[in-house]
Backbone as CSV, one residue per row, in Angstrom:
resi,resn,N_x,N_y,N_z,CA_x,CA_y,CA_z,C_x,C_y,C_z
1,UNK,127.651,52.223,45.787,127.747,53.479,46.513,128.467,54.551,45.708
2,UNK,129.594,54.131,44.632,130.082,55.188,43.963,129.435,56.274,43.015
3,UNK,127.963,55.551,42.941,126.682,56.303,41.911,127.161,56.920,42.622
4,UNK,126.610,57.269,44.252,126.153,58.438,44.617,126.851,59.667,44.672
5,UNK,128.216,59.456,43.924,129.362,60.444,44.075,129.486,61.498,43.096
6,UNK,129.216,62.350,42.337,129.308,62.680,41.284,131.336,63.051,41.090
7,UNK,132.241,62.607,40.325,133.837,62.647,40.495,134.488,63.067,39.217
8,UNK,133.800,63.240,38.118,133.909,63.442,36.798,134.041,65.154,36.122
9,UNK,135.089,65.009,35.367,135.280,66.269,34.520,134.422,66.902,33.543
10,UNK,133.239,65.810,33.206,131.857,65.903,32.364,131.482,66.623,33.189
11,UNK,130.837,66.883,34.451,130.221,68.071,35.460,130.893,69.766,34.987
12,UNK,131.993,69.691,34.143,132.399,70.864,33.778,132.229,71.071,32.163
13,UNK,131.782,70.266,31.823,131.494,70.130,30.464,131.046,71.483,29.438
14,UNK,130.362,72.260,30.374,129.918,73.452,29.115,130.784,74.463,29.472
15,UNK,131.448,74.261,30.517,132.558,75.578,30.658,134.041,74.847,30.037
16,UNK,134.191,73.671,29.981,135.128,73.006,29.512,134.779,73.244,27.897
17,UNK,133.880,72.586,27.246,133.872,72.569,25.781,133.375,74.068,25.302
18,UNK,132.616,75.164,25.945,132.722,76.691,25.804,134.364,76.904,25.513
19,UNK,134.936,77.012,26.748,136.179,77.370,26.628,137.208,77.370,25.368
20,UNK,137.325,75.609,25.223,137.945,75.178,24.095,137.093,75.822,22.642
21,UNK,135.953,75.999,22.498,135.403,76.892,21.239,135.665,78.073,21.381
22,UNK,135.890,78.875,22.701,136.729,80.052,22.395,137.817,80.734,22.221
23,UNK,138.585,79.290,22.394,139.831,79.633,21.748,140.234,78.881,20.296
24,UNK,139.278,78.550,19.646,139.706,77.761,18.096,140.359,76.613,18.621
25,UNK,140.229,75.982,19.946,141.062,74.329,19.403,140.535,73.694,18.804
26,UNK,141.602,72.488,18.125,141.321,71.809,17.304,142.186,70.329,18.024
27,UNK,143.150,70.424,18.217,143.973,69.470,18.673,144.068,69.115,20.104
28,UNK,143.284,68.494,20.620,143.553,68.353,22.286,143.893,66.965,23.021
29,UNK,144.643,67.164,23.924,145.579,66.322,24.509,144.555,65.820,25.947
30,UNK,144.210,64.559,26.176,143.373,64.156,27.274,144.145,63.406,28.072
31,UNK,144.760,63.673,29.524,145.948,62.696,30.202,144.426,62.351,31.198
32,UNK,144.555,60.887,31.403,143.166,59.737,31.969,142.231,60.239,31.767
33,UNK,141.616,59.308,31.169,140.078,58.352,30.697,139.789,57.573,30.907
34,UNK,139.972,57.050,32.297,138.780,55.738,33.156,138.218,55.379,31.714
35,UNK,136.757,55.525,32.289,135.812,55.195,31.373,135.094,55.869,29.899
36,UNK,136.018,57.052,30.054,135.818,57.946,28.728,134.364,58.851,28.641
37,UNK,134.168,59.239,29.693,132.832,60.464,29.619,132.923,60.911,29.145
38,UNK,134.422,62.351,29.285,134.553,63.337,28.892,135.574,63.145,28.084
39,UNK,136.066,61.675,27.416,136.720,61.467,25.835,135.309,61.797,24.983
40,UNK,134.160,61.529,25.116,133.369,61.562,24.639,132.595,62.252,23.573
41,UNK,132.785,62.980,24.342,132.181,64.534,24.440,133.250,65.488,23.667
42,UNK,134.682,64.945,23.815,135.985,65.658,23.598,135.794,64.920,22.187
43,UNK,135.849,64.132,21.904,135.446,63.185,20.593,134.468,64.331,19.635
44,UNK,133.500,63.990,20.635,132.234,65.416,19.476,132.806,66.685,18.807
45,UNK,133.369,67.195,19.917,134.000,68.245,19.945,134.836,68.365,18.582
46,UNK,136.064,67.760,18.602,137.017,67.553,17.691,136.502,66.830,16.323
47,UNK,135.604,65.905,16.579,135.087,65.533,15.060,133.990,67.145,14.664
48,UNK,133.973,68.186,15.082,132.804,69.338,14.424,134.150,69.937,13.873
49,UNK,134.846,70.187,14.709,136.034,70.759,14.136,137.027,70.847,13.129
50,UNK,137.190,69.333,12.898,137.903,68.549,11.910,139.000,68.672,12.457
51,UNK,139.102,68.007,14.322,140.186,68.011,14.668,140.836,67.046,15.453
52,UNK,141.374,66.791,16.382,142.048,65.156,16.905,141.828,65.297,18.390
53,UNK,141.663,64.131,19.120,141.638,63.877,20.732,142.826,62.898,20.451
54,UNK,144.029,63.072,21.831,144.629,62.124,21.997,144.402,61.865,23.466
55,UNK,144.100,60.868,23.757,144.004,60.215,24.939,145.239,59.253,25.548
56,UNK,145.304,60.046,26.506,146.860,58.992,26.838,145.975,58.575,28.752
57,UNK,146.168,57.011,28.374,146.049,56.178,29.896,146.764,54.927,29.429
58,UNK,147.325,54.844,30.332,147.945,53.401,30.145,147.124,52.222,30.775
59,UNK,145.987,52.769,31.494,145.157,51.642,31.527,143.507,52.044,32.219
60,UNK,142.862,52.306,30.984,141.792,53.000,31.446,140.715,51.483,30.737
61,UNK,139.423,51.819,31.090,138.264,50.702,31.128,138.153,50.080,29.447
62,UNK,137.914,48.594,29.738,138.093,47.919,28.562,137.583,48.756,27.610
63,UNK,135.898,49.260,27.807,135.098,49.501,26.950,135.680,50.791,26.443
64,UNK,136.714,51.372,26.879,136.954,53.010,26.228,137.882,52.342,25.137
65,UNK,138.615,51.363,25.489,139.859,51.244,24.400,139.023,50.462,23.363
66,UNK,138.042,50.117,23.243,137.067,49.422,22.403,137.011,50.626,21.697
67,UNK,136.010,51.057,22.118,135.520,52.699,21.694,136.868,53.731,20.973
68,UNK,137.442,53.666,21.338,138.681,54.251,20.707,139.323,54.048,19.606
69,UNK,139.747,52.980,19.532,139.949,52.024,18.409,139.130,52.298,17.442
70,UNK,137.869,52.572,18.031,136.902,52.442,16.403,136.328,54.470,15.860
71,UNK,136.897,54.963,16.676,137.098,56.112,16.440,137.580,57.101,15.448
72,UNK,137.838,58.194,13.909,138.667,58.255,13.402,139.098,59.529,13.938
73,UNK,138.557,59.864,15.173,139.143,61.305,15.602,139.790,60.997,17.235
74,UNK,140.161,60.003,17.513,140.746,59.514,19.031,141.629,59.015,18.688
75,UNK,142.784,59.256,18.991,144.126,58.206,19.073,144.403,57.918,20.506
76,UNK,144.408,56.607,21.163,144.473,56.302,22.608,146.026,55.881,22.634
77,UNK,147.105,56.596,23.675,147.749,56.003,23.879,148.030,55.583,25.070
78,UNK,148.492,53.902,25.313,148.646,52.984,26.213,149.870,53.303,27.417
79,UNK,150.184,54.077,27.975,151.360,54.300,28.500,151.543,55.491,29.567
80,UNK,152.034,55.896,31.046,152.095,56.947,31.272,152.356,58.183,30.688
81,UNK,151.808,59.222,31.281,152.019,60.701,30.619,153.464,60.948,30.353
82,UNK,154.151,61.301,31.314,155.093,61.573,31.338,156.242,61.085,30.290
83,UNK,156.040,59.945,29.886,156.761,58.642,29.076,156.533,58.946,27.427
84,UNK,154.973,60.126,27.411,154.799,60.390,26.353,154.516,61.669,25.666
85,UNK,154.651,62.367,26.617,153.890,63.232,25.726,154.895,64.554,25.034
86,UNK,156.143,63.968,25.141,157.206,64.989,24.620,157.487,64.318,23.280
87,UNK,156.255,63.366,22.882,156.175,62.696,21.062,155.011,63.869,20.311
88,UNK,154.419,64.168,21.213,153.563,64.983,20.817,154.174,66.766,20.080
89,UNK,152.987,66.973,19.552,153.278,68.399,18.907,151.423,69.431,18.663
90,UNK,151.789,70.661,18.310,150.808,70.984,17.476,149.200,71.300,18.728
91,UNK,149.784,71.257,19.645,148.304,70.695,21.142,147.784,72.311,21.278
92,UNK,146.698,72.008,21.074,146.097,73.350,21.146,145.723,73.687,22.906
93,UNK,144.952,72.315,22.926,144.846,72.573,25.013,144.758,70.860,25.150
94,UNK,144.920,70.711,26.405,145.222,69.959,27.605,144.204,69.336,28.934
95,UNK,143.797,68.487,29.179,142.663,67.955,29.722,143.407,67.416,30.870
96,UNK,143.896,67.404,32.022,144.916,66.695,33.285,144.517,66.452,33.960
97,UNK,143.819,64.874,34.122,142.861,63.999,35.153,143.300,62.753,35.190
98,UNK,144.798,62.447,35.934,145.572,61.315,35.267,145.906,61.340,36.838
99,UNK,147.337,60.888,37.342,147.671,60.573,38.513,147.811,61.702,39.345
100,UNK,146.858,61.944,40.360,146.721,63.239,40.976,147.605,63.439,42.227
101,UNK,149.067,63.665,41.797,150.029,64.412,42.301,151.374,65.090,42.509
102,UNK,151.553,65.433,43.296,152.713,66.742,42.648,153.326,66.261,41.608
103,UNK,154.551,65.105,41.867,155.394,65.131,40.690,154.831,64.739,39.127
104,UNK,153.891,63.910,39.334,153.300,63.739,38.283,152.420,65.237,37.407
105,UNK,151.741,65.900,38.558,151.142,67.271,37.875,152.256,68.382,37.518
106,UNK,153.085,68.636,38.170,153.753,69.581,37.965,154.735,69.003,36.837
107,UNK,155.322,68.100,36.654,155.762,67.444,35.179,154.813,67.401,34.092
108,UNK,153.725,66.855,34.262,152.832,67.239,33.274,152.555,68.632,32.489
109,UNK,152.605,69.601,33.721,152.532,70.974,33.195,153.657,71.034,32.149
110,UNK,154.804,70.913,32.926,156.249,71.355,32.487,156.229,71.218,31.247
111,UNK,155.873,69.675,30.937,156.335,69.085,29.515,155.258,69.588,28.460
112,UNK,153.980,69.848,29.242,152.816,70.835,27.709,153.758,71.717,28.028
113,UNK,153.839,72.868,28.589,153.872,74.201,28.233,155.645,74.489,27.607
114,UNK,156.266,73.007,27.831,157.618,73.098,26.638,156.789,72.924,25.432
115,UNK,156.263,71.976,25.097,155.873,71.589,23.455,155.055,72.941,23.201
116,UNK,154.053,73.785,24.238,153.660,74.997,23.496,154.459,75.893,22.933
117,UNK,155.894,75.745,24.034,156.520,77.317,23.656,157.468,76.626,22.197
118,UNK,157.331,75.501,22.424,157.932,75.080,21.046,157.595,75.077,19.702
119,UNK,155.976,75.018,20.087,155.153,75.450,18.299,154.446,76.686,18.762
120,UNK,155.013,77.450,19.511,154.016,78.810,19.150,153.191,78.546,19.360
121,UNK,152.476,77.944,20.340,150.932,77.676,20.916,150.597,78.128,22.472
122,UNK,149.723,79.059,22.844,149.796,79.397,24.205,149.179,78.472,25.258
123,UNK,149.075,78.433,26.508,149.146,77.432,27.104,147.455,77.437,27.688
124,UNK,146.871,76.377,27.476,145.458,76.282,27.998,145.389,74.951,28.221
125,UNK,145.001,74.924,29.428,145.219,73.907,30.562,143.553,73.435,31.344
126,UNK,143.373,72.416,31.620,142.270,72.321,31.986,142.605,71.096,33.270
127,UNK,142.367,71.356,34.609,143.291,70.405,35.218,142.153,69.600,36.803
128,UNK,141.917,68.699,37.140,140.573,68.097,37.915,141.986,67.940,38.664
129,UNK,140.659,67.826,40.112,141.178,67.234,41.451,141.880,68.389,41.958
130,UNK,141.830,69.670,41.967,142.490,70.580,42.651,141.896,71.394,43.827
131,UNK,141.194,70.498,44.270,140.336,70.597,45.844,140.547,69.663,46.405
132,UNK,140.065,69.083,47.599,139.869,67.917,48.400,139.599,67.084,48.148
133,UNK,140.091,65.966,47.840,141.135,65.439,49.015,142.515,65.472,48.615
134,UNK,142.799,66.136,47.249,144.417,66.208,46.627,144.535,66.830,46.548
135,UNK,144.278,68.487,46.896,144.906,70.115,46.819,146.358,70.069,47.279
136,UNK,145.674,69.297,48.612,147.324,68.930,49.836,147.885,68.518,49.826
137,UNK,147.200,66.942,49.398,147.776,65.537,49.214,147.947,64.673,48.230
138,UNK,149.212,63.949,48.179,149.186,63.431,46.942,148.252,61.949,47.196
139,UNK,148.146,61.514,45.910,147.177,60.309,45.594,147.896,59.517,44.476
140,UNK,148.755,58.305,45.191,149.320,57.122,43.776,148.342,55.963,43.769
141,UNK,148.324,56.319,42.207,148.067,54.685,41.619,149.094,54.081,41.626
142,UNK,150.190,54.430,41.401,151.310,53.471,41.151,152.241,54.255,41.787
143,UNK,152.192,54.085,43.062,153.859,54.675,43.777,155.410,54.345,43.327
144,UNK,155.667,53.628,42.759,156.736,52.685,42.364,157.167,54.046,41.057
145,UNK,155.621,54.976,40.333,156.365,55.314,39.164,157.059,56.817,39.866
146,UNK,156.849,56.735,40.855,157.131,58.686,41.243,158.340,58.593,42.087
147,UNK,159.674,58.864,41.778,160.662,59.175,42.484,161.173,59.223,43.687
148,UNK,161.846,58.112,44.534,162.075,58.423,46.089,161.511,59.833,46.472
149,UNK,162.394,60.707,46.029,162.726,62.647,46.552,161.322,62.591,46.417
150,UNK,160.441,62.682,45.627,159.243,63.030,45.683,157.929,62.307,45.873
151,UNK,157.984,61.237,46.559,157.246,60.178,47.234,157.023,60.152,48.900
152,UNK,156.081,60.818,49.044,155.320,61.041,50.781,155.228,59.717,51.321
153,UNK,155.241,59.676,52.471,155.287,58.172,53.256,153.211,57.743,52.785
154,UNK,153.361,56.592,52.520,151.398,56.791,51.969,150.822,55.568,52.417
155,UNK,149.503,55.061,52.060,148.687,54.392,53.148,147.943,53.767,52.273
156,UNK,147.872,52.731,51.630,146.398,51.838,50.596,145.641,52.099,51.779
157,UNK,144.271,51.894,52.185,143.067,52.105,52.812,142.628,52.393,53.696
158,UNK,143.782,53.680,54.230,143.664,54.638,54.682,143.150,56.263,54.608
159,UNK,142.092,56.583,55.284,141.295,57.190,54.139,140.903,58.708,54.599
160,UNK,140.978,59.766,54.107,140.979,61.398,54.259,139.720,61.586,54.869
161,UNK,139.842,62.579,55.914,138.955,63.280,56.578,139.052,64.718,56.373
162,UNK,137.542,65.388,56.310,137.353,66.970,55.965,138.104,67.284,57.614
163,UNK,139.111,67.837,57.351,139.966,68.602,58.768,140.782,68.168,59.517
164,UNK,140.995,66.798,58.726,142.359,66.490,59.195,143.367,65.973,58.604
165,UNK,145.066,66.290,58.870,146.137,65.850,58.292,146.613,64.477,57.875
166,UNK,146.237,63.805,59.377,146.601,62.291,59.108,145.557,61.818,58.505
167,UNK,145.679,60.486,57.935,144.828,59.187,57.122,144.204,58.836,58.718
168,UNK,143.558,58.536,58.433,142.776,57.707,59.160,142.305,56.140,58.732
169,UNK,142.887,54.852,59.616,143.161,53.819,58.915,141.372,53.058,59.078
170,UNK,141.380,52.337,58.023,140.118,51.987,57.403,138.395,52.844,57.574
171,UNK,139.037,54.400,57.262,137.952,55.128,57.283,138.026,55.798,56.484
172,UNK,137.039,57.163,56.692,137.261,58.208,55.218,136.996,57.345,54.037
173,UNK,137.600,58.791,53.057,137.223,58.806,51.511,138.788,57.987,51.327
174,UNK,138.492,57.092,50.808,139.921,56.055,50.376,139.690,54.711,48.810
175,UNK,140.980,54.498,49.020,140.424,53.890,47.594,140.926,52.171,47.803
176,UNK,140.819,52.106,49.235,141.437,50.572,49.686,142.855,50.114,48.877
177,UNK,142.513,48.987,48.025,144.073,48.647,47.338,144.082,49.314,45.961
178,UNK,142.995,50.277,45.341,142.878,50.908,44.179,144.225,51.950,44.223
179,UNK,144.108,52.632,44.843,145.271,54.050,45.333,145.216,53.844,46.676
180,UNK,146.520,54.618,47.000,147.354,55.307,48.132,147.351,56.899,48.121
181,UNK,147.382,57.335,49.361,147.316,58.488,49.726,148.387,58.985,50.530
182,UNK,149.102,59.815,50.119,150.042,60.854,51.391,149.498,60.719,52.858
183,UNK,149.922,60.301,53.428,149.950,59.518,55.159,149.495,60.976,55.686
184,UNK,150.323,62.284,55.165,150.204,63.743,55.648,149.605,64.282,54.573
185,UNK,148.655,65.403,54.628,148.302,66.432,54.049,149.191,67.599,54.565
186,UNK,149.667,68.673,52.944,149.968,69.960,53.146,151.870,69.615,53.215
187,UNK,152.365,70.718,53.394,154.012,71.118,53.010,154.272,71.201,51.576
188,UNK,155.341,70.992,51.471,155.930,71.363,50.222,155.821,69.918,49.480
189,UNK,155.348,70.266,48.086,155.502,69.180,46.816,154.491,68.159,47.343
190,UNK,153.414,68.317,47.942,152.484,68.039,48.393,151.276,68.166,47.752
191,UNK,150.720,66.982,46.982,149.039,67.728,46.266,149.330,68.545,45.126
192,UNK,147.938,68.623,43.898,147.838,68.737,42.736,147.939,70.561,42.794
193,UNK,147.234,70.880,43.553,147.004,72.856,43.846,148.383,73.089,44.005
194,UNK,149.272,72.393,44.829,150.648,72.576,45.247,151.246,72.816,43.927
195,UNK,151.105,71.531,42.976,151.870,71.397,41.950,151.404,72.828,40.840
196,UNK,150.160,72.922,40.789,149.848,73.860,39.853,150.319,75.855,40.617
197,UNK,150.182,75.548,42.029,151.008,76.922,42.456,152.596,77.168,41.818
198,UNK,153.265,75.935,42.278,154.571,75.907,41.905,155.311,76.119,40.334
199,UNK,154.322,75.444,39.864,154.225,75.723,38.340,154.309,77.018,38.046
200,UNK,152.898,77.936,38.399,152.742,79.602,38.061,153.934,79.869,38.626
201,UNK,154.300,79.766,40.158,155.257,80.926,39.997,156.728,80.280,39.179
202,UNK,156.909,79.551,39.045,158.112,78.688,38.188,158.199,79.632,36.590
203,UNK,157.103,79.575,36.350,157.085,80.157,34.759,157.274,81.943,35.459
204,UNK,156.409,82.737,36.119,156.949,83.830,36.338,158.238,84.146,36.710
205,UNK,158.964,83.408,36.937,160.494,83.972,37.204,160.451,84.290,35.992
206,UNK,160.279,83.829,35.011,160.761,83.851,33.144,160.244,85.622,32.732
207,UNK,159.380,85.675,33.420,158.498,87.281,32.931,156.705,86.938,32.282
208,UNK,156.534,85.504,32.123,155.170,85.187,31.637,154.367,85.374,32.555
209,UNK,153.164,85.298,32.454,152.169,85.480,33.603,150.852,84.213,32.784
210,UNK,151.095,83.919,33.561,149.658,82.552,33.755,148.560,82.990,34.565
211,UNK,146.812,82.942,33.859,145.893,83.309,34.199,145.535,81.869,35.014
212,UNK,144.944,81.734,36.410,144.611,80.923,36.677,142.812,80.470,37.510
213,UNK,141.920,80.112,37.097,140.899,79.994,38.095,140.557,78.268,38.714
214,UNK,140.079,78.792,40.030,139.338,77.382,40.609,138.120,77.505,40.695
215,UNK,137.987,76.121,40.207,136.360,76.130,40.300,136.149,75.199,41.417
216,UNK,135.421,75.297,42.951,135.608,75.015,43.867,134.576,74.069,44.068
217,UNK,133.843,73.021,42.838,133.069,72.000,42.790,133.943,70.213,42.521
218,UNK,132.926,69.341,42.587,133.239,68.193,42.366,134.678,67.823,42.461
219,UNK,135.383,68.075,43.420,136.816,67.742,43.199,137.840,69.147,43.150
220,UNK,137.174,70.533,42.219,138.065,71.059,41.991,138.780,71.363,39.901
221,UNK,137.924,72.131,39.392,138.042,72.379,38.504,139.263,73.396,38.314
222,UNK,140.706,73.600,37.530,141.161,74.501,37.495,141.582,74.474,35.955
223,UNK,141.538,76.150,36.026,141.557,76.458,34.388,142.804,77.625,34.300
224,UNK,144.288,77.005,33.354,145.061,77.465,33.474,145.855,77.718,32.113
225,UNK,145.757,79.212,31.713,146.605,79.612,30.225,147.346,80.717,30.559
226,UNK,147.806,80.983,29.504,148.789,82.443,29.191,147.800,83.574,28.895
227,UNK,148.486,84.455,30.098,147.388,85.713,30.063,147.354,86.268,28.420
228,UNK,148.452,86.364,28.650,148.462,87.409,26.800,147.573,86.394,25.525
229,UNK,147.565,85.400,25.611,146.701,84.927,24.479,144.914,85.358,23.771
230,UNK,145.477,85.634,22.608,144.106,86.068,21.974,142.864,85.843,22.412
231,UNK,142.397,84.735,23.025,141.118,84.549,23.538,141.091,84.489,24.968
232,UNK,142.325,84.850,25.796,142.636,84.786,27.185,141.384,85.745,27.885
233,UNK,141.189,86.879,27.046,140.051,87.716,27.983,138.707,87.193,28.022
234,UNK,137.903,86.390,26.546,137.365,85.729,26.868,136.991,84.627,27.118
235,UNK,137.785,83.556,27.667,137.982,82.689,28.141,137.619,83.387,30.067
236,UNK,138.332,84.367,30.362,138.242,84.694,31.892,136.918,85.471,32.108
237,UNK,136.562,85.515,31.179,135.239,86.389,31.435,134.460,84.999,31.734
238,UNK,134.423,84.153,30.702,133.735,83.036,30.986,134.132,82.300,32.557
239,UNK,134.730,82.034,32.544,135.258,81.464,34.102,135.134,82.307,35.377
240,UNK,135.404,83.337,35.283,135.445,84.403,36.564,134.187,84.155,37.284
241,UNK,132.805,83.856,36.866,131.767,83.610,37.796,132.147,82.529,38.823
242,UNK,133.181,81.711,38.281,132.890,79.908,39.116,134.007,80.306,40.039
243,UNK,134.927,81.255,39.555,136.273,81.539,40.267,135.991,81.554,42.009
244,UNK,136.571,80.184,43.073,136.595,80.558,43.795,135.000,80.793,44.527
245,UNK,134.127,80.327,44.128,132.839,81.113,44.363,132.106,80.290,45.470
246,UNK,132.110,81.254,46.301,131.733,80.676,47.736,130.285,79.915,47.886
247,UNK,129.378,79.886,46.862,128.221,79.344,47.057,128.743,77.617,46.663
248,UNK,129.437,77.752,45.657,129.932,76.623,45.101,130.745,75.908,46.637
249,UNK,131.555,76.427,47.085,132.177,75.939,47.909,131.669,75.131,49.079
250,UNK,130.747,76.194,49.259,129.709,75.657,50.545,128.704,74.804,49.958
251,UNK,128.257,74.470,48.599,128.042,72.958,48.362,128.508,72.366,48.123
252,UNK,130.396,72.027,47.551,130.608,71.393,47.712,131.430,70.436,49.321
253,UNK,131.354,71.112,50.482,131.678,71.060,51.206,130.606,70.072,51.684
254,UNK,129.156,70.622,51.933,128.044,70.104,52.143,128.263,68.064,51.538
255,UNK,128.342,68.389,49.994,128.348,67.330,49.356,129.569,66.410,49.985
256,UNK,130.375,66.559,50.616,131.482,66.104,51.118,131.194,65.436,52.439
257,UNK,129.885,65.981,53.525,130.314,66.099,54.880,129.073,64.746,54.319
258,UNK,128.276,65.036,53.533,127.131,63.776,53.306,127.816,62.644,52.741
259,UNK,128.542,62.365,51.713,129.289,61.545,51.169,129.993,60.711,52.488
260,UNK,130.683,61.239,53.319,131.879,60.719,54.279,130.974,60.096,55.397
261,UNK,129.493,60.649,55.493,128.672,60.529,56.787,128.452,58.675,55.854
262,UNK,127.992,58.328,54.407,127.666,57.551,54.018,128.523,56.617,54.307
263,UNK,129.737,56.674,53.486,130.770,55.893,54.417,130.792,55.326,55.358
264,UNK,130.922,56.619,56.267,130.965,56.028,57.602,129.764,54.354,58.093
265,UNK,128.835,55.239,57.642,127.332,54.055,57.526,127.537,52.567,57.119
266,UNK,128.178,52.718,55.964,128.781,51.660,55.159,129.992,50.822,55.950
267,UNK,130.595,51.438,56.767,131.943,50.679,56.984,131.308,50.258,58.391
268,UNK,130.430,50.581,58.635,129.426,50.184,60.190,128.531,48.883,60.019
269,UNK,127.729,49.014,58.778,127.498,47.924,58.848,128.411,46.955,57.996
270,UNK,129.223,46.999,57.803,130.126,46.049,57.709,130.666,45.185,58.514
271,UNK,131.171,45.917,59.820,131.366,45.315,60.860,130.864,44.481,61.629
């Protein structure tokens, strides 16, 4: 049943690898790679360039760390983000499809856009899951790694409904004993959109201004740099069509109400 889902950052692929060619990267930072689609592709990318993918999952599908390994433009590292990526340097942009929520996203930000302001590199951000079902809510793989203070009361296979707050127990979009979900949607430090709001205005106290768009498909595409950077205007020219764009929305909404109806089907005849 998961064919029928499309959940992947490859669906953004020509506005994703456009982007990165319009701003000259060369060096890019990939936080999770399941199965490595869009290492893939990020691979191509960086070998035209004569430039590097680092992939950081601490535990993504056998066959990627196969694939990696035999790579001379992928370096995979085994370990959470957070744990690593202040080894890093030199990151031109940023790929953030790793544990989708607050403390984990909004640390993630934190720690690229220190190492940018540290080599003089402006901040270009490329960040999944910033729609439904984690705009609101957070989503652990591993609750144990995210901090009492910032750990929502949460639910293994309990599962999100389009319009409502609570989980709903053995229904909805859920990931059984794979992930846990925030018991509540919405408040504060709540969900990946949360984390990436908090972020922008965090850096504007400073006087910077961060350009930000959503792309209101598959999950939630968001594309996030420093206005003032050299290719910042066209980079937003490129994006501004998807920004938010209500046709998009209302299919992916559509795609949502069919997906959950399947479910439902599925957990029926189960019974």
């Amino acid at each position: 049943m998961s064919n029928l889902l499309i959940h992947s950052m490859t669906e953004f692929s020509d506005l994703i690898l456009g982007s990165l060619k319009l701003s000259g990267a060369r060096r890019i930072v990939e936080i999770g790679a399941e199965f490595g689609g869009m290492s893939h592709m990020l691979a191509d990318f960086v070998a035209d360039v004569d430039g590097h993918l680092t992939s950081i999952d601490p535990a993504p599908a056998p066959e990627f760390v196969e694939w990696a390994a035999q790579s001379a433009f992928v370096t995979h590292v085994a370990a959470p983000s957070l744990e690593v990526i202040d080894t890093l340097s030199n990151v031109d942009a940023w790929l953030i499809d790793g544990d989708h929520n607050y403390f984990t996203v909004y640390n993630e930000l934190l720690a690229a856009d220190a190492l940018c302001q540290r080599d003089g590199k402006p901040l270009l951000t490329f960040l999944h899951d910033v729609s439904w079902p984690t705009a609101r809510r957070d989503m652990y793989y591993a609750p144990r790694r995210i901090p009492k203070a910032f750990r929502h009361p949460h639910e293994f296979g309990a599962g999100a409904m389009l319009d409502r707050v609570a989980l709903v127990p053995g229904q909805g979009f859920r990931g059984e004993q794979a992930w846990a979900m925030a018991s509540v949607s919405g408040g504060p430090r709540n969900g990946v959109l949360t984390a990436v709001e908090d972020f922008i205005a965090d850096v504007g106290k400073t006087g910077r201004v961060l350009a930000f768009a959503r792309i209101p498909a598959v999950f939630g595409l968001g594309v996030l740099f420093d206005s003032d950077a050299p290719w910042s205007g066209a980079i937003a020219e490129r994006v501004a069509p998807f920004h938010e764009n209500p046709l998009l929305a209302s299919l992916e909404l559509n795609r949502l109400r069919n997906y959950l109806k399947v479910i439902e089907w599925q957990d029926a005849a189960a019974c």
